[in-house]
N, C-alpha and C positions, 0 to 999 in steps of 0.2 A: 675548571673541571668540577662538575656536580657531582654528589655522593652516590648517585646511579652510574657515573662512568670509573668511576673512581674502584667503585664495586667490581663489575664487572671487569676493567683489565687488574685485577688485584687477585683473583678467583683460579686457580687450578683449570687444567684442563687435558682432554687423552695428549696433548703434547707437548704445554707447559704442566707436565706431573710434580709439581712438588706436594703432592698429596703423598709420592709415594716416598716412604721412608726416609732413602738415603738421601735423595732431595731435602728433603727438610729438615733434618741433620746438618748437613752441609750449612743451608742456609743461615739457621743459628749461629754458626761455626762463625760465618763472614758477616753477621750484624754487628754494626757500630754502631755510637751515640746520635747519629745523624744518617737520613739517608741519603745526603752526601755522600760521606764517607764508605757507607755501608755500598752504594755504588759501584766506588771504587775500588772497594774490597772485591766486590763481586768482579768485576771486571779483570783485576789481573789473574785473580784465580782462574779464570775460565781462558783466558788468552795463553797463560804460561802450563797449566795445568793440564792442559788436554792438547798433548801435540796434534797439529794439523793433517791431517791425512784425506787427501779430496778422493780416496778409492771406495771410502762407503758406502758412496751414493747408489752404489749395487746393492746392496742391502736393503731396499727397498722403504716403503714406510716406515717401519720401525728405529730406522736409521737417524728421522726427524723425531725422536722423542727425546725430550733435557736427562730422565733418568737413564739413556742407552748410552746417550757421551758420557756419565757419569763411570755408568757400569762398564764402557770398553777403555775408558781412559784417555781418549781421544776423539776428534771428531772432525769433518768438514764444516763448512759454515755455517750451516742449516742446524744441525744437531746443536753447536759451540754456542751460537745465539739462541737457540730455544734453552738452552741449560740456564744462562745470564737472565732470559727473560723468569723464567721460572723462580731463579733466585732471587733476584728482584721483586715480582709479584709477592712470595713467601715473605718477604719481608715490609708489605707493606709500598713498595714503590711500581707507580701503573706502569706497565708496558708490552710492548706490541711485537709485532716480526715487521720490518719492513724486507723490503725485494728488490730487489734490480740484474737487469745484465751487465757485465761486466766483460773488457778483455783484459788479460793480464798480460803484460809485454815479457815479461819473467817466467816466463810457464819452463817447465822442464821439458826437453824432450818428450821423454816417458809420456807423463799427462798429455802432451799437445797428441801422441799417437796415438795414446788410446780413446780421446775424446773426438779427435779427426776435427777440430775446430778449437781455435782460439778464443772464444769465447766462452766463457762462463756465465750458463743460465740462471737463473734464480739464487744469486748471489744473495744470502740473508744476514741480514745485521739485527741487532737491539734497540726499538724506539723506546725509551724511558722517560719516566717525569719526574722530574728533579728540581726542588726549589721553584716550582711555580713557570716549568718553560719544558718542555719536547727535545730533548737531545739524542745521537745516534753514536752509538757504539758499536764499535766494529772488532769483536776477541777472534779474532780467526788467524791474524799468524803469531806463531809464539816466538818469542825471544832466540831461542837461538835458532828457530828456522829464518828467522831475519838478521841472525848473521851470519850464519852461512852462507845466503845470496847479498848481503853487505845491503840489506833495506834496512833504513831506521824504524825500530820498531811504534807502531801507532800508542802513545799514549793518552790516557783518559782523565781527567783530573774533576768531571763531575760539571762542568763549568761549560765546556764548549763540548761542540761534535768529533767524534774519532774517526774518521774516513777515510779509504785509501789515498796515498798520496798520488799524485798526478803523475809525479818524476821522483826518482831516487835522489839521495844525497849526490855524484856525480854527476848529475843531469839526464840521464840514459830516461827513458819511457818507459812505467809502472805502469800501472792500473789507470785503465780509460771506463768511465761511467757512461754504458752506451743508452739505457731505457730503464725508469725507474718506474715501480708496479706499485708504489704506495706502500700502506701500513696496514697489517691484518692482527682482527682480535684473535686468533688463534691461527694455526698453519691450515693454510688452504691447501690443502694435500694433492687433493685434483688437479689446481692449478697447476703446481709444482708439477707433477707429474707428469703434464700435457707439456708441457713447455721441453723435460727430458728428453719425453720419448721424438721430437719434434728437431729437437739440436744432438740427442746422442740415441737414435734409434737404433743401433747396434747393440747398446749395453743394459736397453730399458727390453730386452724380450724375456718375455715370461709374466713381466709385469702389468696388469691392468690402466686403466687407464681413469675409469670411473668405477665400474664396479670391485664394490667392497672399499671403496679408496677415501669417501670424503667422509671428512669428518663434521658435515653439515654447511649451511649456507653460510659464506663467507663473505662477511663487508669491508671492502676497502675504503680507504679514506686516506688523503695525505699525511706524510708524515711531518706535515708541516705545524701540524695543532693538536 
């Protein structure tokens, strides 16, 4: 990676904010001697730290800023990974959003009736660079919401990728990787949005779709490099 890419996924943004305040606080807070470590740091904090709650998504854009999961205390996926990328960036380590669909075999009731589909759209994780290689970080369920449904919790050790697992510890079917949308330098919010209102058009009314929504042109690129 050259010192222009380097720059740019390193750099603040309207929704990796660690410009703002408590963002950057925090990020100090979780710097270690390496950003290995410092990684890591980053990671549990944001997986255990901000319980899961996939109902924000009603909340509209604001929802997808790192400083809003800060400030509510919790987040869905989208928020939890832009909070991690933020931290990350503040500290010096390049990283992205990646995207995918997901279905998750464990959904609650509740969630599955008000989403009216089993599938989870624009499921977002942490692409990072760490020691010289692109790994994926996934802070989205925390500790003890994995055990209360008895899912082993995704661990991160800086080294390899954190991804949903396929099958729970008893065999039963977890998370299935249905379409993966690649790695974005900042949250394509349009995207996001179109793809909502597309699989949960019940719960996206009110909301735009383009207007007032992007936060400028947004490049994909594998999260493979």
């Amino acid at each position: 990676m050259d010192a222009d890419e380097v720059r740019l996924l390193t750099q603040p943004t309207e929704y990796f904010d660690y410009d703002t305040e408590s963002v950057s606080e925090l990020a100090k807070q979780l710097r270690a001697l390496s950003p290995q470590q410092t990684a890591v740091n980053i990671y549990y904090h944001v997986r255990d730290s901000y319980p899961y709650n996939p109902y924000g998504v009603v909340l509209g854009p604001q929802s997808l800023r790192a400083s809003h999961c800060l400030e509510k205390g919790e987040g869905y996926c989208l928020p939890k990974a832009a909070l991690m990328i933020a931290l990350c960036r503040a500290n010096g380590i390049p990283a992205r959003l990646g995207l995918a669909d997901v279905k998750n075999h464990l959904s609650s009731e509740k969630l599955i009736r008000l989403l009216r589909t089993e599938v989870f759209t624009m499921h977002g994780y942490a692409s990072i660079f760490v020691e010289g290689r692109w790994l994926k970080a996934t802070p989205t369920f925390n500790q003890s919401l994995c055990d209360k449904y008895k899912i082993k919790p995704l661990e991160f050790d800086g080294t390899k990728d954190a991804i949903f697992q396929e099958f729970t510890e008893d065999g039963s079917k977890h998370m299935q990787y249905l379409t993966d949308f690649g790695c974005y330098n900042d949250v394509p919010v349009d995207f996001i949005f179109q793809n909502f209102h597309k699989h949960y058009p019940h719960l996206m009314q009110g909301f735009g779709v383009t207007t007032g929504l992007d936060s400028g042109p947004m490049e994909q690129e594998s999260c493979a490099r």
